[in-house]
N, C-alpha and C positions, 0 to 999 in steps of 0.2 A: 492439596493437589489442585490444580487449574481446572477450571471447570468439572469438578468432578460429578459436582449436582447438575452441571452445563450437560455433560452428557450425559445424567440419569433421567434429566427430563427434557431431554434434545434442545435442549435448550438445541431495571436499572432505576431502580427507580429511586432516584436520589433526588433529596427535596428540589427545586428550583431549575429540574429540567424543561427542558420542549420550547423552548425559546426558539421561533419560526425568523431566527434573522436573514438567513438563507431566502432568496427570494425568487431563483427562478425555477422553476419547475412546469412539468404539464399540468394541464386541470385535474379535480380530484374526479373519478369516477368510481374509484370506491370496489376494492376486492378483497383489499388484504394482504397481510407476510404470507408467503407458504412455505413449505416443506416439503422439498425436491424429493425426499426418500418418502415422504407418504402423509398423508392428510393431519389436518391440524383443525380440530372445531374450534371457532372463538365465541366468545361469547361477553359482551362489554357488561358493564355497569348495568342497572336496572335502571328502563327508562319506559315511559310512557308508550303505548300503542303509537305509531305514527297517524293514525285513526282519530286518536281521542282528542286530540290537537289540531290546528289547523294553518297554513301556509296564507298571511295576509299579502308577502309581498314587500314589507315593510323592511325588513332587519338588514342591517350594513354590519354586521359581525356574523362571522359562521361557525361553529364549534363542529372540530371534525376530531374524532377517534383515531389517534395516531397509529394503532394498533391495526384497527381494519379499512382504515381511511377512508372512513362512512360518516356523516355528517350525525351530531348526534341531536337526535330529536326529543323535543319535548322533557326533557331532564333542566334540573332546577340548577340555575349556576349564579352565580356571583360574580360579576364585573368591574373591575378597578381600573381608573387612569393613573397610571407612574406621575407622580411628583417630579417635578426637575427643579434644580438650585438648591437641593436642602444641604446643609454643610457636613461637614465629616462627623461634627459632635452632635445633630440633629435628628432626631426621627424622620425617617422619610416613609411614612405609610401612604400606600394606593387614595385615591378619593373612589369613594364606591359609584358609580353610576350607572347599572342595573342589576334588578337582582329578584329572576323570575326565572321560566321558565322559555327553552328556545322552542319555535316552531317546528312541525313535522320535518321543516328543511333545514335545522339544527340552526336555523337564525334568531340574532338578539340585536333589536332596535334599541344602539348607545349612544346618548349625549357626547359626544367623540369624534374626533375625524381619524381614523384609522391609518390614514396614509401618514399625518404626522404624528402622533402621539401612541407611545406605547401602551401597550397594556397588559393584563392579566384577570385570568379563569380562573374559579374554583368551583368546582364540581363534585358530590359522593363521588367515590371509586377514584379518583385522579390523585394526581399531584397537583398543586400549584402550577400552572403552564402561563406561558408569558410569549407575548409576539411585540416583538421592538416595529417602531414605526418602519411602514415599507413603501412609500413613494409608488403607485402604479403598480404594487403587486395585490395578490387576492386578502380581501381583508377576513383572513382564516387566522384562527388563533388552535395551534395543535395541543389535542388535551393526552398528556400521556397517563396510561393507568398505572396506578399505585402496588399492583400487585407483581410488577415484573420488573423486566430491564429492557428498555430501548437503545437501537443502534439507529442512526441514520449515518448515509452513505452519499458522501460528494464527490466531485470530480473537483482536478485543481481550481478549475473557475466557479466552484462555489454549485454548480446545477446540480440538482435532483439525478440523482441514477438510480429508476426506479425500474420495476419490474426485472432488476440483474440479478443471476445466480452467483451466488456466491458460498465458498466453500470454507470450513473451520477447521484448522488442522492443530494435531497435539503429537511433535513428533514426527511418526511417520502414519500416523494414524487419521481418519476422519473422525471428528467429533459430531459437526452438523453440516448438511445443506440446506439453503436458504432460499428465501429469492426476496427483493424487497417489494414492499407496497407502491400506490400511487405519490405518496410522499416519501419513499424512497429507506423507508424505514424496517427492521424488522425486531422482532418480539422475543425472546425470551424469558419462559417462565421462571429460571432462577434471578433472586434480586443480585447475585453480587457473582455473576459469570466469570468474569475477568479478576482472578487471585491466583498468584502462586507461579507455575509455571507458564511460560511463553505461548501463546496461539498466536499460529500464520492466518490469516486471511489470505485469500486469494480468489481473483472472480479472473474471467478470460479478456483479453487484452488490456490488462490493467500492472503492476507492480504488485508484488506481494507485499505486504502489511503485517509486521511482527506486533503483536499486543500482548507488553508482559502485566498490564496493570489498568485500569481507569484512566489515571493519569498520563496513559499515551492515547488516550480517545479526545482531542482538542479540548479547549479552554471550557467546556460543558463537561467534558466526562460523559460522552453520547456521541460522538463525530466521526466516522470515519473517513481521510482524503484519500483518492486512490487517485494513482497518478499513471499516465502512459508509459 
């Protein structure tokens, strides 16, 4: 039945999500998914005191928690630049170029220019996450965690709708209310929400959104487009 662990734990984590192609959005300031019908503590990955670390100023990459869309500090990560030209019968593995630890302001100083070339994170507690080259947007790479399932939420032109309620229906029934973060995302504890039967989405001045499956969340399996 559809969601049924969705709604046992009010309520994605599929390797090779969080891909930040999406590029406009507001700046992050960092709060959080919530839950319209009543509180939701989060609690990310183990990371460092932002104390014990310290903010040089230096880093041109930012590692933000897609979850609480909190920059994450001082946690040990692994940085790759994407290969381009390798052929269909070729290995095309990342080339590593850093692989330490971010600053209290969740920055990592990479051999890289961010606006053109792609990259990729890895983190304890994540998935693999991946930010394709962004020309003039923030060079944030969104790390999603391993123990859930992420939605993000666009509008037809591709922007961030964030801090929107939105609502999950099964039926005639509510399953969950929502509301999204700074980067327009929200969180579910169960990894595989979307099975089985149909959920409407619906938020206010938007088109409802029928989801019988993954495979209607865009070309990621994470996307939702809501349209006027």
């Amino acid at each position: 039945m559809l969601l049924r662990a969705f709604a046992a734990a009010v309520v994605f984590a599929v390797a090779g999500i969080g891909a930040t192609c999406q590029t406009r959005r507001p700046d992050v300031t960092g709060s959080g998914d919530e839950r319209i019908d009543e509180p939701v503590a989060k609690e990310g990955p183990a990371s460092a005191d932002a104390g014990s670390c310290t903010a040089d100023g230096t880093g041109n990459v930012v590692l933000i928690d897609a979850r609480s869309a909190s920059p994450l500090s001082c946690v040990l990560v692994t940085i790759s630049r994407e290969q381009v030209g390798c052929g269909d019968d070729q290995p095309c593995e990342g080339v590593v170029i850093y692989r330490g630890r971010t600053d209290a302001l969740g920055r990592a100083s990479v051999h890289a220019d961010p606006a053109a070339e792609s990259l990729s994170a890895v983190a304890e507690g994540y998935v693999p996450s991946y930010r394709n080259a962004a020309p003039g947007g923030p060079a944030e790479i969104e790390m999603v965690p391993s123990d859930g399932f992420l939605l993000k939420f666009l509008d037809a032109e591709g922007n961030y709708l964030s801090r929107l309620a939105v609502t999950f229906r099964q039926g005639t029934g509510i399953i969950a209310q929502l509301r999204t973060n700074e980067l327009a995302d929200v969180f579910f504890a169960s990894r595989t929400p979307f099975s089985g039967e149909p959920v409407v989405i619906e938020a206010e001045g938007y088109k409802a959104v029928t989801v019988s499956s993954s495979s209607d969340l865009g070309s990621d399996g994470h996307t939702v487009v809501l349209r006027r």
